[in-house]
C-alpha atoms as one frame of an Amber mdcrd trajectory, in Angstrom:
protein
  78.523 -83.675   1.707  75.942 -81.182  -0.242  72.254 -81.467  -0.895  70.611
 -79.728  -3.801  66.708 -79.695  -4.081  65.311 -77.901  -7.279  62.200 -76.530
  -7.838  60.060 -74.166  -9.702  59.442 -75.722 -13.312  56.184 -76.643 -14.765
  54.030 -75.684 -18.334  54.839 -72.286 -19.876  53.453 -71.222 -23.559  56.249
 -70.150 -25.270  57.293 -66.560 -24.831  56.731 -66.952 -20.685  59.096 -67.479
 -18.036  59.334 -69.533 -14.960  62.083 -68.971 -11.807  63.644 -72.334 -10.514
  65.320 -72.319  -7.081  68.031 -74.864  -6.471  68.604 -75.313  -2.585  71.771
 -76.168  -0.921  72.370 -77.506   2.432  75.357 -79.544   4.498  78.721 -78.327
   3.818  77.761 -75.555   1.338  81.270 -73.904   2.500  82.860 -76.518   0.836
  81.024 -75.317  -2.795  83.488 -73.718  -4.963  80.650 -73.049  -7.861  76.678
 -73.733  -8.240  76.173 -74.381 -11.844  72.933 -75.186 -13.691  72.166 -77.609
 -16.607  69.585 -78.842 -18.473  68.774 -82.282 -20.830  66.177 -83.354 -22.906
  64.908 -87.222 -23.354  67.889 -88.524 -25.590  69.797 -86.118 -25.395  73.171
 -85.142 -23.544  73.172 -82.760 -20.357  73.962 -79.168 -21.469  76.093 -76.604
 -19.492  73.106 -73.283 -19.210  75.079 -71.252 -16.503  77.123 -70.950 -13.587
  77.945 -68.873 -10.357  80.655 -68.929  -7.771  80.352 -67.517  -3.948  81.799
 -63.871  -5.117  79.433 -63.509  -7.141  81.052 -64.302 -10.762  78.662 -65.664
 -13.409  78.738 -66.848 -16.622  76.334 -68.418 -19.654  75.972 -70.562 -22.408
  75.568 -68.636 -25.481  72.258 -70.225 -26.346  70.706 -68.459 -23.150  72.645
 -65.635 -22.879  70.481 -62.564 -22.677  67.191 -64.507 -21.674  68.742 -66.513
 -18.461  70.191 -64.977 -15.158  71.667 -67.103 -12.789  71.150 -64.950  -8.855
  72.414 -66.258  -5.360  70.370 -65.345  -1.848  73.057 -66.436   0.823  70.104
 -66.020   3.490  68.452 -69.024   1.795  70.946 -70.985   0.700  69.528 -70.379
  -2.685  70.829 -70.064  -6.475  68.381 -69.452  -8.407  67.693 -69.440 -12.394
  65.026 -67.096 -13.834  64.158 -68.108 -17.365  62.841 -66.021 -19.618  61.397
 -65.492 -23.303  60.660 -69.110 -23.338  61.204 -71.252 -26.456  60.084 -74.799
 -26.766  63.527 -75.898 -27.714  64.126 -74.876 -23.757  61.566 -77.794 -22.875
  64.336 -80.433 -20.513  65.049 -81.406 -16.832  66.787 -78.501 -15.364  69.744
 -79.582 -12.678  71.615 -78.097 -10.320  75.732 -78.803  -9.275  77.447 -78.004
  -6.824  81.668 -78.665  -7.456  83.086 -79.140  -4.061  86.752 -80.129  -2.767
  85.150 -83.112  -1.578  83.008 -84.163  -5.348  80.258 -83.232  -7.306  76.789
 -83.273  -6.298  73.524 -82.584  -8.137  69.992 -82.229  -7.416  66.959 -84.497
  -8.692  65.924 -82.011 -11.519  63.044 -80.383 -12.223  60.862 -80.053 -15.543
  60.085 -77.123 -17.748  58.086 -77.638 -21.108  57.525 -74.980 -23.301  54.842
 -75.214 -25.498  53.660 -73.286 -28.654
């Protein structure tokens, strides 16, 4: 199986930006694609951006430009860096792994944005 542990949100003013980290462990070998989301209370989970081990990203249109999605392989690491900060970014930010064994996500961290 896969572990994911997220971290790196908190309180930005709008405008800012913030760098979450979304570590992997067990049989990361197994991970076909690391892929981050985000939700807001009441609201469904939203694709934000993906990355596979080559190397191939891609975005959701509503971040495109102000998100980059990164891997370290040394850490075990994808990371998201967030920038130019809106409050309609304010949710629980998640990371996936897809596997050929299932799907596995992390606990989520939180980002508010405020004005």
């Amino acid at each position: 199986q896969v572990q994911l542990v997220e971290s790196g949100g908190g309180l930005v003013q709008a405008g800012g930006s913030l760098r979450l980290s979304c570590v992997t462990s067990g049989n990361i070998f197994s991970i076909k694609a690391v892929g981050w989301y985000h939700q807001a209370p009441g609201k469904q989970r939203e694709f934000v951006a993906t990355i596979t081990p080559d190397g191939r990203t891609n975005y959701a249109d509503s971040v495109k430009g102000r998100f980059t999605i990164s891997r370290d392989d040394a850490k075990n690491t994808v990371s998201l860096e967030i920038n130019s900060l809106k409050p309609e970014d304010t949710a629980v930010y998640s990371c996936s792994a897809v596997t050929d064994r299932g799907y596995y996500w992390g606990q989520g961290t939180q980002v508010t944005v405020s004005s």
